[in-house]
PDB file of the backbone (N, CA, C, O) and the ligand in Angstrom, with CONECT records:
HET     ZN  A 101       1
ATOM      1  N   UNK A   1       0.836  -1.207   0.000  1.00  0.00           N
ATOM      2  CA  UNK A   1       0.000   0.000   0.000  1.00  0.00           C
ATOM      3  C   UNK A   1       0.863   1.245   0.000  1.00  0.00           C
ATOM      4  O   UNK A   1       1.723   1.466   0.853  1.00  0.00           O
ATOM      5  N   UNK A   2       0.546   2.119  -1.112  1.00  0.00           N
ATOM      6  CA  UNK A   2       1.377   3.434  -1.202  1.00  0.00           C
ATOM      7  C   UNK A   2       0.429   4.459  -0.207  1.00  0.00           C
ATOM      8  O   UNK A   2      -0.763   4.330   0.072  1.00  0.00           O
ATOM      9  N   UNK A   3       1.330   5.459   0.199  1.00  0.00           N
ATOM     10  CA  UNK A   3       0.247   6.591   1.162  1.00  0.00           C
ATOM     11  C   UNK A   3       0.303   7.912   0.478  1.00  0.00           C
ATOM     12  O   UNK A   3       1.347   8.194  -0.112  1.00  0.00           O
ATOM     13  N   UNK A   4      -0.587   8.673   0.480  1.00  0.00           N
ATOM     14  CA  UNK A   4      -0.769   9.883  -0.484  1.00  0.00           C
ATOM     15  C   UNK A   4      -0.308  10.369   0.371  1.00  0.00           C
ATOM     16  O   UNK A   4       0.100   9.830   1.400  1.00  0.00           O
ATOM     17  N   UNK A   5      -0.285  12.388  -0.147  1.00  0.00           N
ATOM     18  CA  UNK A   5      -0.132  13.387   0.854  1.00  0.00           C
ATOM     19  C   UNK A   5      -1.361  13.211   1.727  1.00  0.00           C
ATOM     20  O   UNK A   5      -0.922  13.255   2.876  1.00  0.00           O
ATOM     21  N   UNK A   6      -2.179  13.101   1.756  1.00  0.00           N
ATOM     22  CA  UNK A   6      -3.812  13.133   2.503  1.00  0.00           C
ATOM     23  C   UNK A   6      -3.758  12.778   3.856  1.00  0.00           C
ATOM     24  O   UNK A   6      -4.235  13.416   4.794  1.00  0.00           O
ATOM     25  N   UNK A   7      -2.797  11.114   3.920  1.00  0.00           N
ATOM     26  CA  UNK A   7      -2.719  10.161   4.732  1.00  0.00           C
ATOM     27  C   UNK A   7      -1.391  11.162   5.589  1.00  0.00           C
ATOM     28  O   UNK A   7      -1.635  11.648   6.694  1.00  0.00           O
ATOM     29  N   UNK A   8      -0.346  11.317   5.070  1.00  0.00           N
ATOM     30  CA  UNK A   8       0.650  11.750   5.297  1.00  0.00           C
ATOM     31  C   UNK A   8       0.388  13.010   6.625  1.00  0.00           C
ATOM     32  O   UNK A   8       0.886  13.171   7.739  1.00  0.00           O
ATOM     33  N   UNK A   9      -0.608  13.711   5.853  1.00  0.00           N
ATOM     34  CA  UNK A   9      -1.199  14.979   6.738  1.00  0.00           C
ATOM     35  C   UNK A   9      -1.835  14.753   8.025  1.00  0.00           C
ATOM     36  O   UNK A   9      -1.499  15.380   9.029  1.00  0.00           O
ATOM     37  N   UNK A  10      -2.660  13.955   8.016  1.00  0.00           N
ATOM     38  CA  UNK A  10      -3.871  13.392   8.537  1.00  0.00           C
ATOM     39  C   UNK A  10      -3.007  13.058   9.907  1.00  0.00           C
ATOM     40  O   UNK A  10      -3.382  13.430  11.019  1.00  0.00           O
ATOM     41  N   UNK A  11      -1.620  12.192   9.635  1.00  0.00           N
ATOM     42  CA  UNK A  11      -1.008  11.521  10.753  1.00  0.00           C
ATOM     43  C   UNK A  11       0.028  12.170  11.138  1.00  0.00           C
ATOM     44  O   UNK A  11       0.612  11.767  12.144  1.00  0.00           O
ATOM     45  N   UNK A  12       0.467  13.225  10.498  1.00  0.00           N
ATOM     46  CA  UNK A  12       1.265  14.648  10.622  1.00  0.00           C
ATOM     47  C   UNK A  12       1.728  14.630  11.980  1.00  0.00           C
ATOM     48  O   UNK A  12       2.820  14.111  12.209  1.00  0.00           O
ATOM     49  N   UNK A  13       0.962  15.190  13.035  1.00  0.00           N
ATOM     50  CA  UNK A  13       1.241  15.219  14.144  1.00  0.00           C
ATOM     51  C   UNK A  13       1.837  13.525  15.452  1.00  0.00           C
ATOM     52  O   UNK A  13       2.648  13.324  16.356  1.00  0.00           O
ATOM     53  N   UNK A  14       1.028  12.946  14.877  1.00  0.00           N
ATOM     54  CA  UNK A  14       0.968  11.446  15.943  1.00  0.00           C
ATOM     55  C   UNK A  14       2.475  10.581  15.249  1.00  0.00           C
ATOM     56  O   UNK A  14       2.921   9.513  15.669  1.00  0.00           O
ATOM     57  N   UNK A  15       2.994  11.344  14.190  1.00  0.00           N
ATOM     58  CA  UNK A  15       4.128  11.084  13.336  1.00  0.00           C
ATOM     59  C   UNK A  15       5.219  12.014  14.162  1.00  0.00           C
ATOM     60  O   UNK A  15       6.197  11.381  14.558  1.00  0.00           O
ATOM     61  N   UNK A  16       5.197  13.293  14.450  1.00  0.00           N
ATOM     62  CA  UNK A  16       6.105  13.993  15.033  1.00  0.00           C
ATOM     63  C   UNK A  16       5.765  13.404  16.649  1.00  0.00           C
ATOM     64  O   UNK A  16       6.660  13.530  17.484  1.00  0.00           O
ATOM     65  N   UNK A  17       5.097  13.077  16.857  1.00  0.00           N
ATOM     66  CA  UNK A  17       4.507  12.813  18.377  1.00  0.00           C
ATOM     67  C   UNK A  17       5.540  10.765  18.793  1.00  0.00           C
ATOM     68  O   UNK A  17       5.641  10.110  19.831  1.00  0.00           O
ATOM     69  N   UNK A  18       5.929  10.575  17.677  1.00  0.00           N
ATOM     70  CA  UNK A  18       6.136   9.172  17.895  1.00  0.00           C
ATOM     71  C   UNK A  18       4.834   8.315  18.282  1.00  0.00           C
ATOM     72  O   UNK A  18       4.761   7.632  19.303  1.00  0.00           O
ATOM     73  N   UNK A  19       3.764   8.453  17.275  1.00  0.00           N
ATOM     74  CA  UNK A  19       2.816   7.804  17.659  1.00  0.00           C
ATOM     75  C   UNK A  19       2.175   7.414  16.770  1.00  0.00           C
ATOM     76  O   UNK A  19       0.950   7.529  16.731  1.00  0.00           O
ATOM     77  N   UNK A  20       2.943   6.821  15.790  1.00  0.00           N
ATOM     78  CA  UNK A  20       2.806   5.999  14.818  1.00  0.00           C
ATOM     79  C   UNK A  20       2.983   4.934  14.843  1.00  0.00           C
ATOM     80  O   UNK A  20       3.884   4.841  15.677  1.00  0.00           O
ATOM     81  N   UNK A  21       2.570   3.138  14.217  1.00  0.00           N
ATOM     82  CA  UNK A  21       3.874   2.217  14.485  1.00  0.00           C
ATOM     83  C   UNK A  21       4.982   2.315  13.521  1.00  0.00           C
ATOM     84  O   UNK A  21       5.258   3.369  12.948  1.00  0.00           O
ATOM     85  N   UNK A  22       5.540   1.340  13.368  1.00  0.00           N
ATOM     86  CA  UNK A  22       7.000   1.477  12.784  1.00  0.00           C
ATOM     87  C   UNK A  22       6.479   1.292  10.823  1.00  0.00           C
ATOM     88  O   UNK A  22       6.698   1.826   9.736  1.00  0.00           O
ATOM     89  N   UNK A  23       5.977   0.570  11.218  1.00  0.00           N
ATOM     90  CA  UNK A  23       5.270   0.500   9.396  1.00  0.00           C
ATOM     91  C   UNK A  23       4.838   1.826   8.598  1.00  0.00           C
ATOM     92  O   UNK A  23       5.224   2.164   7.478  1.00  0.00           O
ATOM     93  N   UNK A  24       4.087   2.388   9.312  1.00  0.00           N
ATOM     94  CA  UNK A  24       3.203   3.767   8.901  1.00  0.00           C
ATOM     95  C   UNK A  24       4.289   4.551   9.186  1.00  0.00           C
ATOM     96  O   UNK A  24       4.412   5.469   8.375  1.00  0.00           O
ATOM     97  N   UNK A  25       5.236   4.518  10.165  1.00  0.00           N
ATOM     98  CA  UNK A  25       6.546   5.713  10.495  1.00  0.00           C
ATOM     99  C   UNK A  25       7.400   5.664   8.867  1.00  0.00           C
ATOM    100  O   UNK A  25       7.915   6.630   8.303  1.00  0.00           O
ATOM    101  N   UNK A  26       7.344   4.250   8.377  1.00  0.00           N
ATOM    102  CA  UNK A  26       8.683   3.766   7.500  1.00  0.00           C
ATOM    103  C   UNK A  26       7.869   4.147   6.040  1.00  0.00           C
ATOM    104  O   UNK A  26       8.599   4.449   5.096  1.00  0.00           O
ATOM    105  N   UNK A  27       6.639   4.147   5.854  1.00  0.00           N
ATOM    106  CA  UNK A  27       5.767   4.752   4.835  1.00  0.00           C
ATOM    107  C   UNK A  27       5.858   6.343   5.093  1.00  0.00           C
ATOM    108  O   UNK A  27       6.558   6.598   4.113  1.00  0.00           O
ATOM    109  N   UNK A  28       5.689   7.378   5.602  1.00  0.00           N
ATOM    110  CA  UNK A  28       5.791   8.398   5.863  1.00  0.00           C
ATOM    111  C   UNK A  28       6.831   8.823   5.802  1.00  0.00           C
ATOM    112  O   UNK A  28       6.777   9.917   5.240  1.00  0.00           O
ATOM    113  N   UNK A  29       8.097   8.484   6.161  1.00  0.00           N
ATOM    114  CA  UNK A  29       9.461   9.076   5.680  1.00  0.00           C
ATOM    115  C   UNK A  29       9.885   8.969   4.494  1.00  0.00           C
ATOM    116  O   UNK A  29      10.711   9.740   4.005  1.00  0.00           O
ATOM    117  N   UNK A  30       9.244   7.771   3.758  1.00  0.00           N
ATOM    118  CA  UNK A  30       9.629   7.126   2.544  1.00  0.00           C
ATOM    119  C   UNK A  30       9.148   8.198   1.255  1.00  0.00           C
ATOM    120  O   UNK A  30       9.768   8.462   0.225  1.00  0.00           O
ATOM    121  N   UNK A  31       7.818   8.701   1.719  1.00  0.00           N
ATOM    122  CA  UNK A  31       7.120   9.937   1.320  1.00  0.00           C
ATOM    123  C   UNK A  31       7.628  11.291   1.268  1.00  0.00           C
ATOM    124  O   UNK A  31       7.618  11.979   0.247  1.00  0.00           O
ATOM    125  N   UNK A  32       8.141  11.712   2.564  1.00  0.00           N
ATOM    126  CA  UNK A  32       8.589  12.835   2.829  1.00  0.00           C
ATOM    127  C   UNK A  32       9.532  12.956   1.536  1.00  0.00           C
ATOM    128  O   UNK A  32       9.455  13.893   0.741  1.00  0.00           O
ATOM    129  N   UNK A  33      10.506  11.799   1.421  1.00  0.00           N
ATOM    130  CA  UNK A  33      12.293  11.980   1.064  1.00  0.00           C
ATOM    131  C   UNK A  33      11.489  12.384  -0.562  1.00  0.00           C
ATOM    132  O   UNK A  33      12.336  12.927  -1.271  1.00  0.00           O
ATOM    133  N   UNK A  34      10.141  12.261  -1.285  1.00  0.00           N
ATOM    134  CA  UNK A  34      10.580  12.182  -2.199  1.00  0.00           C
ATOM    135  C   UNK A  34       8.789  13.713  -2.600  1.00  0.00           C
ATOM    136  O   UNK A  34       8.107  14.010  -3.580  1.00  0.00           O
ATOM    137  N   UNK A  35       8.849  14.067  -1.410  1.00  0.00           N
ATOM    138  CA  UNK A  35       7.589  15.093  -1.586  1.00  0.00           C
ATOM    139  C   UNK A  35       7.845  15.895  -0.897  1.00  0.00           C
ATOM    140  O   UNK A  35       8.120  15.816   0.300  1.00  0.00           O
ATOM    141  N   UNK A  36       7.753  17.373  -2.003  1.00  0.00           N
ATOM    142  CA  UNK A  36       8.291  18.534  -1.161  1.00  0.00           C
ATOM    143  C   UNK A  36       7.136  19.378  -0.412  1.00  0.00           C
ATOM    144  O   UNK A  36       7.332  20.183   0.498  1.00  0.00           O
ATOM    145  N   UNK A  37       5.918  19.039  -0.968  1.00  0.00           N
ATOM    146  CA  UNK A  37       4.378  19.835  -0.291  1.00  0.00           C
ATOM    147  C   UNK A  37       4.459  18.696   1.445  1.00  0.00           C
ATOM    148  O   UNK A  37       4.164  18.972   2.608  1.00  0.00           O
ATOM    149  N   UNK A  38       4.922  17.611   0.881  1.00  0.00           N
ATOM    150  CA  UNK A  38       4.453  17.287   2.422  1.00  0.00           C
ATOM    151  C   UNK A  38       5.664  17.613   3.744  1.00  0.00           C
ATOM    152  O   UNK A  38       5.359  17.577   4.936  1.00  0.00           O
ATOM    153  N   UNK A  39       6.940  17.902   3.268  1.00  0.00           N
ATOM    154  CA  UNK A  39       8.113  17.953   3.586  1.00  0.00           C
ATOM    155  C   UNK A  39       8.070  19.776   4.167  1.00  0.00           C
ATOM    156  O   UNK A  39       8.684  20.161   5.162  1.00  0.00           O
ATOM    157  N   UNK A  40       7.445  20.433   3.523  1.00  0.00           N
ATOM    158  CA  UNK A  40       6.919  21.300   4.185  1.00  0.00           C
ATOM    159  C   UNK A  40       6.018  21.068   5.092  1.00  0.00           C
ATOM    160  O   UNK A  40       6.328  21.329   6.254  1.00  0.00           O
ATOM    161  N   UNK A  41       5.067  20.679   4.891  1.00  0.00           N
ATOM    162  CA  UNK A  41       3.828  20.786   5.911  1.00  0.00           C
ATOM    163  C   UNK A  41       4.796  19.661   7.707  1.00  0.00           C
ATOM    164  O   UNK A  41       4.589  19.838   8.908  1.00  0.00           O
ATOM    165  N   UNK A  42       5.392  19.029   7.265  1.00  0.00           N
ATOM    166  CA  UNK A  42       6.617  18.586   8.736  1.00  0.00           C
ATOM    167  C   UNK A  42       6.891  19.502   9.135  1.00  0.00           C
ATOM    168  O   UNK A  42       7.021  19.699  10.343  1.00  0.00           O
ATOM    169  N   UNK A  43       7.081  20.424   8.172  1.00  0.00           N
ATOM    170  CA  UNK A  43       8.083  21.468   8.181  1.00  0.00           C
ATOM    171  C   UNK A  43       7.669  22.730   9.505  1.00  0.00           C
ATOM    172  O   UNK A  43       8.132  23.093  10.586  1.00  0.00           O
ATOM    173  N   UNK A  44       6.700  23.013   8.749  1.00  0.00           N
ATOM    174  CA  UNK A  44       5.543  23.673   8.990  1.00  0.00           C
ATOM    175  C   UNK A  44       4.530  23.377  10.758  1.00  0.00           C
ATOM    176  O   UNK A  44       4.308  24.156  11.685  1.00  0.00           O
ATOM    177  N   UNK A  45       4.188  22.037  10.566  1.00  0.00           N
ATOM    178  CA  UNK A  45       3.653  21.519  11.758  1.00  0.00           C
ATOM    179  C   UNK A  45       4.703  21.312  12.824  1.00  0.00           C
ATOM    180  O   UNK A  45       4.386  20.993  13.970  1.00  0.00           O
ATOM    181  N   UNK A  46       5.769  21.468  12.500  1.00  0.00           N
ATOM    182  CA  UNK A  46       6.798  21.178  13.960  1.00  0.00           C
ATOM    183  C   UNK A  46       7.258  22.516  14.288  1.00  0.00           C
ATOM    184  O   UNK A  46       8.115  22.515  15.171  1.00  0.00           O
ATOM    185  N   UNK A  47       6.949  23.608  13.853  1.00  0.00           N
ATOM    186  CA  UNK A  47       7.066  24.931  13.592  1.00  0.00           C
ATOM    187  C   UNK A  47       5.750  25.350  15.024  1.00  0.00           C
ATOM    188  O   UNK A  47       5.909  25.814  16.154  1.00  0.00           O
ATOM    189  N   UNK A  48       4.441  24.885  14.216  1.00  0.00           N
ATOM    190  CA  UNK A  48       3.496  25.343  15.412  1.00  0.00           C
ATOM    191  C   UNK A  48       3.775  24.608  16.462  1.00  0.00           C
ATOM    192  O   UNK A  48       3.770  25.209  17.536  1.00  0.00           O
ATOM    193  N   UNK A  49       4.056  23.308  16.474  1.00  0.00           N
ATOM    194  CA  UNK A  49       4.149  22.521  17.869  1.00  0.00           C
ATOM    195  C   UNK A  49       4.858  23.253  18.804  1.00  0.00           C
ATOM    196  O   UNK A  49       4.546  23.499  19.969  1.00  0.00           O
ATOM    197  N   UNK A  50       6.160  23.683  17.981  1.00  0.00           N
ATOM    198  CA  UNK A  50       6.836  24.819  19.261  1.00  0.00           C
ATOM    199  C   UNK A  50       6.290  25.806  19.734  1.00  0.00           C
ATOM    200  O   UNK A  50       6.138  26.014  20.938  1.00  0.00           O
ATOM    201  N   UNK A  51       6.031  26.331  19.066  1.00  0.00           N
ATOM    202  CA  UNK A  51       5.192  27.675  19.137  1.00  0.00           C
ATOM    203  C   UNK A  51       3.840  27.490  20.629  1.00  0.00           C
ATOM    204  O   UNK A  51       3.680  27.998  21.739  1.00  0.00           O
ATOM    205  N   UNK A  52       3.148  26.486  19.790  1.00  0.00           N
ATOM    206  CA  UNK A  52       1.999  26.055  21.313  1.00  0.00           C
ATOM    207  C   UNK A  52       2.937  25.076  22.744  1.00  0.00           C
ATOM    208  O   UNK A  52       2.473  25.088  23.885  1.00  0.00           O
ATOM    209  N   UNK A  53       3.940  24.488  22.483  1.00  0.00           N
ATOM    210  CA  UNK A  53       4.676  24.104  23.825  1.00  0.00           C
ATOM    211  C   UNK A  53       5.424  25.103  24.705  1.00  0.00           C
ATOM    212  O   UNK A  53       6.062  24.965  25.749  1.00  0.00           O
ATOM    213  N   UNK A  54       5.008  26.607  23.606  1.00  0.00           N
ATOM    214  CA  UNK A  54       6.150  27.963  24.284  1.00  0.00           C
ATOM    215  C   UNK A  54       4.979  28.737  25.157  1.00  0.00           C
ATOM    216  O   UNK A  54       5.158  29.812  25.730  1.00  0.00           O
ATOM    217  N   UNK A  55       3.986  28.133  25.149  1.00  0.00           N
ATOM    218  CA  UNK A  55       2.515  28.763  25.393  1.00  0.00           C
ATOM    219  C   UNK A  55       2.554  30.286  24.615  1.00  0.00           C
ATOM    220  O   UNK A  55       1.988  31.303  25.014  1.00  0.00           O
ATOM    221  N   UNK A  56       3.403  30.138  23.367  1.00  0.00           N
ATOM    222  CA  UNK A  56       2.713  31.429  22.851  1.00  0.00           C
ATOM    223  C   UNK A  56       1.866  31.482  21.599  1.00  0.00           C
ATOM    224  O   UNK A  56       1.480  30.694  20.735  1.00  0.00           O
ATOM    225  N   UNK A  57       1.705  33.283  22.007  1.00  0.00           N
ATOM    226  CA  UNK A  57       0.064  32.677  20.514  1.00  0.00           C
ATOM    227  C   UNK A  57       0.362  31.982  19.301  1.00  0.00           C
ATOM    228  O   UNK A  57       1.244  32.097  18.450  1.00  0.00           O
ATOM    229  N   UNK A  58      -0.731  31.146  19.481  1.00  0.00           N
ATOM    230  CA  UNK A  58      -0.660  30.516  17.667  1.00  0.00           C
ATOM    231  C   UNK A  58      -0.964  30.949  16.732  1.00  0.00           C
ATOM    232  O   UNK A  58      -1.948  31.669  16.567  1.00  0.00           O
ATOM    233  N   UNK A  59       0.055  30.496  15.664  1.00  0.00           N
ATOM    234  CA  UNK A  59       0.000  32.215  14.448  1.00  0.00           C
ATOM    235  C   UNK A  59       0.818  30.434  13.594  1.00  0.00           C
ATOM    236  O   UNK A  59       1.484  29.520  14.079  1.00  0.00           O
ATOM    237  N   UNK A  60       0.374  30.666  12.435  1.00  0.00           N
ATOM    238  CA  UNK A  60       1.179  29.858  11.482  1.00  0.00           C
ATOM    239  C   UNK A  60       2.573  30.602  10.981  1.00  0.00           C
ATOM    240  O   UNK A  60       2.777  31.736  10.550  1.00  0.00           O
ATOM    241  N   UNK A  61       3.438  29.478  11.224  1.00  0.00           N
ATOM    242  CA  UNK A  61       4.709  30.024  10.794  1.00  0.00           C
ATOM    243  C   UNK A  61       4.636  30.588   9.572  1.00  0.00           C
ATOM    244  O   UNK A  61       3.724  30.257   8.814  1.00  0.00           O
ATOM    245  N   UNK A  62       5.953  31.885   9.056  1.00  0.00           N
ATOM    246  CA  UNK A  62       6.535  32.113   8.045  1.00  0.00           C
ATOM    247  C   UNK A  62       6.943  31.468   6.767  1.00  0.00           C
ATOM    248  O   UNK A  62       7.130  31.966   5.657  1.00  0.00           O
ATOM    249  N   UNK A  63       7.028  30.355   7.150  1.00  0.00           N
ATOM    250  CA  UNK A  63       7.430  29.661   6.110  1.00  0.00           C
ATOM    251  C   UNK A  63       6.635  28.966   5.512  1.00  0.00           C
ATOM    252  O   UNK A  63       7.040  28.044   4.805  1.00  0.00           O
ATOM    253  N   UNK A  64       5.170  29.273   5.668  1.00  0.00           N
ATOM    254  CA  UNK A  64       3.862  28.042   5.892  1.00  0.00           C
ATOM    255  C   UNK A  64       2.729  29.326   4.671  1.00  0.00           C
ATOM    256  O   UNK A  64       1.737  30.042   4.808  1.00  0.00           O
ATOM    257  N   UNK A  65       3.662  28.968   3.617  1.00  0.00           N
ATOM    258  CA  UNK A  65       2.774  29.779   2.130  1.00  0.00           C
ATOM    259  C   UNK A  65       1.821  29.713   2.274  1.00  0.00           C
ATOM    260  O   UNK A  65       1.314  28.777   2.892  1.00  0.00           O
ATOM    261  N   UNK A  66       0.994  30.931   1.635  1.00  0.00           N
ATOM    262  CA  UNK A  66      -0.577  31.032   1.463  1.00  0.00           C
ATOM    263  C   UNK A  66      -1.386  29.718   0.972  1.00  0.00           C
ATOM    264  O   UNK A  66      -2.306  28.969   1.303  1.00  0.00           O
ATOM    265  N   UNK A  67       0.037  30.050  -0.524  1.00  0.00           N
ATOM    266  CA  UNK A  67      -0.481  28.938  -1.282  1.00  0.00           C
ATOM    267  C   UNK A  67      -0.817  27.369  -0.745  1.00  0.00           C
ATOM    268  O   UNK A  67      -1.789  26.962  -1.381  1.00  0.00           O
ATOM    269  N   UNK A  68      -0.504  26.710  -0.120  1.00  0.00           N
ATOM    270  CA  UNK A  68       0.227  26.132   0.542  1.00  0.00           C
ATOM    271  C   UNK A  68      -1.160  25.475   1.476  1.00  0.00           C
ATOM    272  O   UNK A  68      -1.676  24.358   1.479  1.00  0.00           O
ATOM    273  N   UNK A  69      -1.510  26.945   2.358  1.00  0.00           N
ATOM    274  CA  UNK A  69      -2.195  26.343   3.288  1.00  0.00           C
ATOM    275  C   UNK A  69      -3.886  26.344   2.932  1.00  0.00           C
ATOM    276  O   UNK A  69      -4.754  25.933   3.701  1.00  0.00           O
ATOM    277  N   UNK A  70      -4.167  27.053   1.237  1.00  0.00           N
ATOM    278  CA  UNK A  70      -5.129  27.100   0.971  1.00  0.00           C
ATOM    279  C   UNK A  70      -5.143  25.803   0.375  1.00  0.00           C
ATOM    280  O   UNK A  70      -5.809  24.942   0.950  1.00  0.00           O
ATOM    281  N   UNK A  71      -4.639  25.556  -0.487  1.00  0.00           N
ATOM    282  CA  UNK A  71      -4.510  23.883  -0.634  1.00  0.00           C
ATOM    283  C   UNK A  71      -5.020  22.735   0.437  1.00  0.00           C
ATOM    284  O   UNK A  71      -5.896  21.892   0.244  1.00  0.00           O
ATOM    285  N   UNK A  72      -4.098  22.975   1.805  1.00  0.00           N
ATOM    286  CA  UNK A  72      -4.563  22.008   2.503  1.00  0.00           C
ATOM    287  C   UNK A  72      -5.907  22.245   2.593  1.00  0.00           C
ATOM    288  O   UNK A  72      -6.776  21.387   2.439  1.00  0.00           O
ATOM    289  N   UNK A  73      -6.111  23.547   2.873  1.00  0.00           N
ATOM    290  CA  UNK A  73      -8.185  23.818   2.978  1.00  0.00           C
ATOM    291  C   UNK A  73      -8.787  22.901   2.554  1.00  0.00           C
ATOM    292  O   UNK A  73      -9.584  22.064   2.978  1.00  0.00           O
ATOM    293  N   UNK A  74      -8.063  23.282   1.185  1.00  0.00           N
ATOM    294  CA  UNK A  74      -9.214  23.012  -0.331  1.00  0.00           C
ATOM    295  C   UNK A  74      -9.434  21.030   0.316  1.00  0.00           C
ATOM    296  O   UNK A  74     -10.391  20.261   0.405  1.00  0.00           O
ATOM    297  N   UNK A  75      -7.933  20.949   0.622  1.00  0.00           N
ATOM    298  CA  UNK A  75      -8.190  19.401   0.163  1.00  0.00           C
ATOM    299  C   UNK A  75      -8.886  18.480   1.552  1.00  0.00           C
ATOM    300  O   UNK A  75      -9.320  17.339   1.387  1.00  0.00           O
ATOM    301  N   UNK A  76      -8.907  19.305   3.144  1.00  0.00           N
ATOM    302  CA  UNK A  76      -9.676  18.829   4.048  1.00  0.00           C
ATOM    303  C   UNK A  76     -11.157  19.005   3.881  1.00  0.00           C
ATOM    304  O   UNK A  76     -12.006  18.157   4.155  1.00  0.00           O
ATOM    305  N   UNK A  77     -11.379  20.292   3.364  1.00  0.00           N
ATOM    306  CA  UNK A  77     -12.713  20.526   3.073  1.00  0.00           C
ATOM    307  C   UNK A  77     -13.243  19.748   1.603  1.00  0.00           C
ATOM    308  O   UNK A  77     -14.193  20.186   0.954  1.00  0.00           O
ATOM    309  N   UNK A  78     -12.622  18.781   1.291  1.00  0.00           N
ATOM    310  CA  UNK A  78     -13.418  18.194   0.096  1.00  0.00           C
ATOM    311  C   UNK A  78     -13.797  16.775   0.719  1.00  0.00           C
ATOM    312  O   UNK A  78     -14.537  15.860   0.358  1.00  0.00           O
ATOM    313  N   UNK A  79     -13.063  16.971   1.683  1.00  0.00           N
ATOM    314  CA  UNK A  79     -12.957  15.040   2.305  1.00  0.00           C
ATOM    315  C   UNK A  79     -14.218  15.279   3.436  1.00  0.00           C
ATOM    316  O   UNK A  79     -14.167  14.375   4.271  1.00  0.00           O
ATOM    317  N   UNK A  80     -15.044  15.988   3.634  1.00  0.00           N
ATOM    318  CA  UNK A  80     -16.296  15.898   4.140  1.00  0.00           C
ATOM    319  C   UNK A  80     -17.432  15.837   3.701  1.00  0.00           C
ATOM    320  O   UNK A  80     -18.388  15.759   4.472  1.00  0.00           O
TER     321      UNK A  80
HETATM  322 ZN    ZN A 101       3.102  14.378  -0.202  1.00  0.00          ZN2+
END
């Protein structure tokens, strides 16, 4: 089974969290090395994680394109 960006996103966090198993960890890196939208959004999501463990306000990082995050919109809001 191949994993899209979708899947990739979805487990985004429980992936930086070590709370994946080792299968879905070894699919997700395998992804990253060769996708740069999702390689951002790591990028990106370990960016806010600090940000909310600093207890300060949450604001999406700089580096976290318009383009970028209207996309993710587009593509959570189609999956409902
Ligand atoms: Zn991807």
């Amino acid at each position: 089974m191949r994993i899209d960006c979708k899947h990739v996103w979805q487990y985004i966090s429980a992936y930086i969290d070590g709370e994946v198993d080792a299968e879905l960890r070894e699919r997700i890196e395998r992804h990253l090395e060769t996708c740069e939208i999702c390689s951002a959004v790591l990028d990106s999501t370990r960016n806010v994680i600090v940000l909310v463990a600093d207890e300060r306000v949450f604001e999406l990082p700089a580096g976290f394109s318009e383009r970028l995050h209207d996309r993710l919109e587009e593509e959570f809001l189609s999956e409902t």
